[in-house]
C-alpha positions in Angstrom: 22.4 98.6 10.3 19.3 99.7 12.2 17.5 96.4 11.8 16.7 97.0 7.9 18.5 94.4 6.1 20.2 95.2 2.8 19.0 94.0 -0.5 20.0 90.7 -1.8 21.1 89.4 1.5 19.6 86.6 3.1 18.6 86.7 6.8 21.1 86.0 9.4 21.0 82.5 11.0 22.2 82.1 14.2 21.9 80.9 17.8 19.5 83.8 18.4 16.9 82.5 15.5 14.6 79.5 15.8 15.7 77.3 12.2 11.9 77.1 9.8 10.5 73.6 10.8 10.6 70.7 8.4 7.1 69.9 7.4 8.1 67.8 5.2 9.0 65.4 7.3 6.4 63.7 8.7 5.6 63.4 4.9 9.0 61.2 4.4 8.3 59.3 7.5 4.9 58.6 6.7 5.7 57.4 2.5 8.7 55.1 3.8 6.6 52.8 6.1 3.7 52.8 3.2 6.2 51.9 0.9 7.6 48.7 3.4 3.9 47.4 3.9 3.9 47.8 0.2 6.7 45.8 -0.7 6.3 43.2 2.2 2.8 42.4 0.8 3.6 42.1 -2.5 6.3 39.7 -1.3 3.7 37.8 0.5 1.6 37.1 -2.4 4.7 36.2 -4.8 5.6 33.5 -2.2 2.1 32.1 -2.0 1.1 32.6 -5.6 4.3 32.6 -7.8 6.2 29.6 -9.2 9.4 28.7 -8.1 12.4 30.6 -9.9 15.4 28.4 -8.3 15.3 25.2 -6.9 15.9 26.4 -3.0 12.1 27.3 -3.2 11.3 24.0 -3.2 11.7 21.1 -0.4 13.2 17.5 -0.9 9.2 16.6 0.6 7.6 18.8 -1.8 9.9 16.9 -5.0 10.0 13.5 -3.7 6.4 13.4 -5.5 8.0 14.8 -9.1 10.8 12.2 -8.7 8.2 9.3 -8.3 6.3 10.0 -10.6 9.4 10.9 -13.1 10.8 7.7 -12.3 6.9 5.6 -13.4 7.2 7.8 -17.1 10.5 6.4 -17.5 9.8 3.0 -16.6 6.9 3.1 -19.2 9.2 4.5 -21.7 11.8 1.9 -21.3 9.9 -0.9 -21.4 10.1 -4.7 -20.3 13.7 -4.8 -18.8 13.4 -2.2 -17.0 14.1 -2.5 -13.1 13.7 0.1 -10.6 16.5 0.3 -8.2 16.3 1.7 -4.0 16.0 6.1 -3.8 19.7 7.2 -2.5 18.9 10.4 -0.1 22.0 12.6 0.2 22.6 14.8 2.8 25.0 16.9 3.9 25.2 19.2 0.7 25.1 23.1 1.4 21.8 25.0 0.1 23.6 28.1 1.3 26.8 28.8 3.3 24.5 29.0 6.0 21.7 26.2 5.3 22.6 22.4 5.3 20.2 20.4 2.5 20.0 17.3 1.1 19.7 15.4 -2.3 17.2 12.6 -3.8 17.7 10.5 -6.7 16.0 7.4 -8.1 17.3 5.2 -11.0 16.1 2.6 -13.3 18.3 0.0 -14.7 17.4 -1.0 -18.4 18.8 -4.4 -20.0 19.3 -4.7 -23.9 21.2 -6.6 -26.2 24.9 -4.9 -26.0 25.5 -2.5 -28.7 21.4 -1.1 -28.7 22.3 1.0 -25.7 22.2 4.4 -27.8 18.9 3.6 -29.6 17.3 2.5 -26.1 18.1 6.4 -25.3 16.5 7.5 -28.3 13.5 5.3 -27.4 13.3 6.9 -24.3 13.5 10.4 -24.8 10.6 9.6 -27.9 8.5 8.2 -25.0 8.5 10.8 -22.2 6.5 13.9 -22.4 7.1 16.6 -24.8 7.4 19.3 -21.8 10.4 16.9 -20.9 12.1 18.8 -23.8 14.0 15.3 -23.7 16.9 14.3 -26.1 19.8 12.5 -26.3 23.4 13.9 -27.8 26.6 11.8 -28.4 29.3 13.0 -25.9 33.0 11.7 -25.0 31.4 9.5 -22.4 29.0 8.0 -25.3 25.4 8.9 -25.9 23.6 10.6 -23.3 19.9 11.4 -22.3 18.8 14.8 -20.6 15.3 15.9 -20.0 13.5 18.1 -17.4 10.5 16.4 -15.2 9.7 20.2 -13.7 10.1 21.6 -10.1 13.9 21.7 -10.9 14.0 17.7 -11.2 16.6 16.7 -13.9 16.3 13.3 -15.7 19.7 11.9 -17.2 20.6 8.6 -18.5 23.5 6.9 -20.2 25.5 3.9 -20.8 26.3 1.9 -17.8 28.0 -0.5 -19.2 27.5 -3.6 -21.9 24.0 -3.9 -22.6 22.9 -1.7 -19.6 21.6 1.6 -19.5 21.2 3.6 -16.2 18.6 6.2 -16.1 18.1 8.6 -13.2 16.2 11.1 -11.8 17.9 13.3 -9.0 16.1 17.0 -7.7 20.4 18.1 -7.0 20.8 19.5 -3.1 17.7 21.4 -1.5 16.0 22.3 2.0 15.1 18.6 3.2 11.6 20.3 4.7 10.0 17.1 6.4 12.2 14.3 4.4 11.1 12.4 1.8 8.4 9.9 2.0 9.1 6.3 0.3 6.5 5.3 -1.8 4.2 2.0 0.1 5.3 -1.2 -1.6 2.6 -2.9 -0.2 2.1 -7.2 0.3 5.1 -9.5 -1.5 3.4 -10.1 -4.5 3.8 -12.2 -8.3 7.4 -10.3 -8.3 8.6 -12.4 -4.9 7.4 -15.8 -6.1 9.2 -14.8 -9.8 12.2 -14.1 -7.9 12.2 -16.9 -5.9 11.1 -19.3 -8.8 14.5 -17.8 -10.3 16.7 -18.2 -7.2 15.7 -22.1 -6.9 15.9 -22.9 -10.7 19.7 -21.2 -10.4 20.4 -23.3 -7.4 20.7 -20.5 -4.7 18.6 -20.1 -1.5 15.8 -17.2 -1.2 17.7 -16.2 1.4 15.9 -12.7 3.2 13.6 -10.8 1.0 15.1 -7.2 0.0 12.5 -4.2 0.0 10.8 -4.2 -3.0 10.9 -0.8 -4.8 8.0 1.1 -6.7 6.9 3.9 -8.3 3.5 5.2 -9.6 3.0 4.6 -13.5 1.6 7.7 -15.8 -1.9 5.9 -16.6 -2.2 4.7 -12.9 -0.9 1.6 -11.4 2.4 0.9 -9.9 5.9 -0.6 -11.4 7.4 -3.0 -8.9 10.7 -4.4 -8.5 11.9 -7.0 -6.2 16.0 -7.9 -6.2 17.8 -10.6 -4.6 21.7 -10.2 -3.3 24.2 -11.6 -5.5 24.2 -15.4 -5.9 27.2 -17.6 -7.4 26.4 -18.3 -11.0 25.9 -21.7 -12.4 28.4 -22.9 -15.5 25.2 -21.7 -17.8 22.7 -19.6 -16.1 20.3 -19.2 -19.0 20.6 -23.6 -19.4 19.6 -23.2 -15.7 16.7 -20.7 -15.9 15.2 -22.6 -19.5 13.2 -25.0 -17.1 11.0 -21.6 -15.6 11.5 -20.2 -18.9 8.2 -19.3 -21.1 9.7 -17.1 -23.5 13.4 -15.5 -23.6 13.1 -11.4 -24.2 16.9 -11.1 -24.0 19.1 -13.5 -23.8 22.2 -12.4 -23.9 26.0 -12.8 -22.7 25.5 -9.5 -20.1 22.0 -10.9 -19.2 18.9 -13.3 -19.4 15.2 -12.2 -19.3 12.0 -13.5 -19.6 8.4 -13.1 -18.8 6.2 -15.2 -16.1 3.0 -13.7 -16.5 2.7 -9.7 -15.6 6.4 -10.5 -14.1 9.4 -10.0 -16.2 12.6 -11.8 -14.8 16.1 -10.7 -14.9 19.4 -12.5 -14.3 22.3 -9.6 -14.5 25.1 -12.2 -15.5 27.8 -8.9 -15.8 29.4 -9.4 -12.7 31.2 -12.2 -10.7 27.7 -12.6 -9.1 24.0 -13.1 -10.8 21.5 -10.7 -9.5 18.4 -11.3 -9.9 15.2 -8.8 -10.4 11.3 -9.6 -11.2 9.6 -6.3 -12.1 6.1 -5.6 -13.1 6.3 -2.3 -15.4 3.8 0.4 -17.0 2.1 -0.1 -19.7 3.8 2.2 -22.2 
């Protein structure tokens, strides 16, 4: 009523009155993108500078180093009869729905008298180091060791049969990155004339030399470990072997070890077949 508005009442709004900008805005706009640089720095430096929290951080190139040098420790820790066996690479296992990955593990075979499998794992566990957080617990499947090496690389052993324990060390399924790279065995060495000192005194030919398997030791040096195919066993193996024979370290009826210099020798006598290993260790 003649333009004066009434108390109380706000102003009309229509199609005939321009709406108050919005200052604020450009405000909004502005704190939003401050706030993405923000976070995608800050992202940025967690990648570069923050450890791993799961193990799709890491790549099977940047473990295959952790499971090497997991696989020397145990060697160390197990002693004499203990013989490394080839790295199994796995692939095929899903990271993500999306992302296809792939798994590395390495195992040591260890050789005792049959019924000392369970304080072999105890010896073991004692042996590696304390960030391991290593130990063994009795289970329905019999005694069994579990330990972390770090970088999300789990170290497990148990009873693999009589007198045999099999430890392992596996990084479970991750980006493969640029593969992993097999440690250099290097020239045939004291381990292939062992082995083939064995082969001859067992009545078998050499027959083709398989790779010969190492890993770096804790206080430098490298464990080695040369293995023949399976050969047909004599009536007495160890009778057989007692010529090359310095001193027996296990004779048993599972297996038959002994040293020849640096070299330690083993005749696996569990199967229908002797296999034979010569392995140079770690000192422990």
């Amino acid at each position: 009523m003649n333009g004066v508005e009434a108390a109380g009442q706000a102003p009309p709004t229509g199609p005939g009155r321009p709406a108050a900008p919005r200052r604020w805005l450009p405000w909004l706009v502005a704190g939003t993108v401050a706030w993405a640089v923000l976070l995608a720095a800050l992202t940025w430096l967690s990648v570069r500078n923050d450890p791993p929290t799961v193990r799709e951080q890491r790549t099977l190139t940047e473990a295959g180093g952790v499971v090497d040098r997991a696989v020397g420790a145990l060697v160390a820790a197990a002693g004499d009869t203990a013989v490394l066996t080839p790295p199994v690479v796995d692939r095929g296992c899903r990271v993500t729905p999306f992302a296809a990955g792939a798994d590395l593990s390495r195992g040591v075979d260890v050789f005792v008298a049959a019924g000392g499998e369970a304080t072999l794992l105890e010896q073991v566990a004692g042996r590696l180091p304390a960030d391991w957080r290593a130990g063994v617990r009795v289970t329905s499947d019999g005694p069994r060791l579990r330990g972390d090496a770090g970088e999300f690389v789990t170290v497990s052993g148990g009873v693999a049969g009589d007198g045999r324990v099999r430890l392992t060390v596996d990084t479970g399924c991750r980006p493969v990155g640029d593969g992993y790279d097999v440690p250099a065995t290097g020239a045939a060495g004291a381990e292939a004339d062992a082995l083939e000192e064995a082969l001859r005194a067992l009545g078998a030919p050499a027959g083709p030399a398989l790779p010969v398997v190492t890993a770096p030791c804790p206080g430098g040096g490298t464990a080695r470990s040369a293995r023949s195919a399976g050969v047909t066993a004599p009536a007495s193996p160890a009778a057989a072997l007692a010529p090359v024979t310095r001193r027996p370290v296990l004779d048993d009826p599972q297996a038959y070890a002994y040293r020849r210099g640096p070299v330690t020798v083993v005749a696996d006598l569990s199967g229908d077949r002797v296999v034979v290993s010569a392995s140079t260790g770690c000192p422990a």
